[in-house]
C-alpha positions in Angstrom: -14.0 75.3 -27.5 -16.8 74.9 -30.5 -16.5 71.8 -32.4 -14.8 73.5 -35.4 -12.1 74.7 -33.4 -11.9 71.3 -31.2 -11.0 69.8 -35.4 -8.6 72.7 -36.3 -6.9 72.4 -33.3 -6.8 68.3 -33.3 -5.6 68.4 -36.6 -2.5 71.1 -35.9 -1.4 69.1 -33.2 -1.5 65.9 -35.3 0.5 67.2 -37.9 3.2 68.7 -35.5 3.1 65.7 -33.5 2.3 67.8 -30.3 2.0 65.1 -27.9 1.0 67.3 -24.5 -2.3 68.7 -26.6 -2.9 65.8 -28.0 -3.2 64.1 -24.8 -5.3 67.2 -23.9 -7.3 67.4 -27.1 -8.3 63.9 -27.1 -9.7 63.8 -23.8 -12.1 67.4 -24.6 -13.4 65.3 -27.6 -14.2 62.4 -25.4 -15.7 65.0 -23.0 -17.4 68.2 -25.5 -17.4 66.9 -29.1 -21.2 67.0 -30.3 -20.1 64.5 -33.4 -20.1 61.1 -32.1 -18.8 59.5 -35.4 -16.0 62.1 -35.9 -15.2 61.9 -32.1 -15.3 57.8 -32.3 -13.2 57.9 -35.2 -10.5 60.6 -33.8 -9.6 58.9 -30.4 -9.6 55.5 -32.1 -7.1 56.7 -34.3 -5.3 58.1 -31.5 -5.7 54.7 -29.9 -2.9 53.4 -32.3 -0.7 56.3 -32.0 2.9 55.7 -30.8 2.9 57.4 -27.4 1.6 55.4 -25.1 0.2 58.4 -22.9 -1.9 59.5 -26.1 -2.7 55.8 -26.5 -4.1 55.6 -23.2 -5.9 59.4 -23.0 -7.7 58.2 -26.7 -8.7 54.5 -24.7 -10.1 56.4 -22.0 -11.8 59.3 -24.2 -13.3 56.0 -25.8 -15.7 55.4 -22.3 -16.5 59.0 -21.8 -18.3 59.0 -25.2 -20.0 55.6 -24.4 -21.1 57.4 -21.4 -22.0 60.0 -23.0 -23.8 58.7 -26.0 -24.6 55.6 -25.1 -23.9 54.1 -28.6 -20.5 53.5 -30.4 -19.7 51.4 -33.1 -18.8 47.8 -31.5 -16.9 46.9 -34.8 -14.8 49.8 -34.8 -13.8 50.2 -31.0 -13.9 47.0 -29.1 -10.5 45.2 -30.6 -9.3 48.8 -29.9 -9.8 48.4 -26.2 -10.0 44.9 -25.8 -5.9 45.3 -27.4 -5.3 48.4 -25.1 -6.3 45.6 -22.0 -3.5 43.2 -22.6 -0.9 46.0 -23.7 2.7 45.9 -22.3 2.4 49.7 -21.3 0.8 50.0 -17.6 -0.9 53.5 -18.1 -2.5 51.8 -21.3 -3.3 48.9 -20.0 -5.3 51.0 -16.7 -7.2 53.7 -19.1 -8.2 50.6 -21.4 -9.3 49.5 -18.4 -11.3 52.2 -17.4 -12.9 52.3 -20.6 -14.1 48.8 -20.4 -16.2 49.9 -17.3 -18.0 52.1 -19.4 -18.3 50.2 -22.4 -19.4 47.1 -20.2 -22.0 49.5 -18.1 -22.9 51.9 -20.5 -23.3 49.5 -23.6 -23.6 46.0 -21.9 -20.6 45.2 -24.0 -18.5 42.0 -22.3 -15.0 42.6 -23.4 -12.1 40.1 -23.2 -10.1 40.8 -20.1 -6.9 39.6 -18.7 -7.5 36.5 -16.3 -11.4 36.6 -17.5 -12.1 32.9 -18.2 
């Protein structure tokens, strides 16, 4: 999917609430969006969605485009994970997780875990 569609097709499934492709849409922007801002700013608005499994998918998305990039804006997305980390929902809670590997290997980021003194 080109970028331009990848933002049509985010955007339709925003307005219809579509939570299946958004779960899907959010991780191919993680994975194939060339835009690192737009992409940033997409899954962390997704990060505050109220479905945790979108929650989670945006968290994770998140550490595939610090991977991929190696650069994200540290204002804009660590409080975004760091919150995901002590969330109440367990599949959050795990792909927060998983993003803070990347953001911690990736961007040498030291994020404030659970239990992490």
């Amino acid at each position: 999917m080109d970028e331009t569609s990848l933002r049509r097709a985010l955007e339709r499934a925003l307005e219809e609430d579509r939570i299946f492709e958004l779960r899907d849409l959010v991780l191919r922007v993680g994975l194939e969006s060339s835009d690192r801002m737009w992409a940033e700013v997409s899954c962390v608005n997704l990060a505050r969605h109220r479905n945790a499994l979108v929650k989670g998918d945006a968290l994770a998305a998140l550490g595939h485009l610090a991977r991929r990039f190696g650069q994200l804006d540290r204002r804009r997305v660590q409080r975004i994970v760091e919150n995901g980390l002590h969330a109440h929902h367990e599949y959050v809670r795990a792909q927060a997780g998983s993003a803070a590997d990347d953001l911690e290997t990736y961007l040498a980021w030291t994020l404030d875990r659970p239990g992490r003194a």
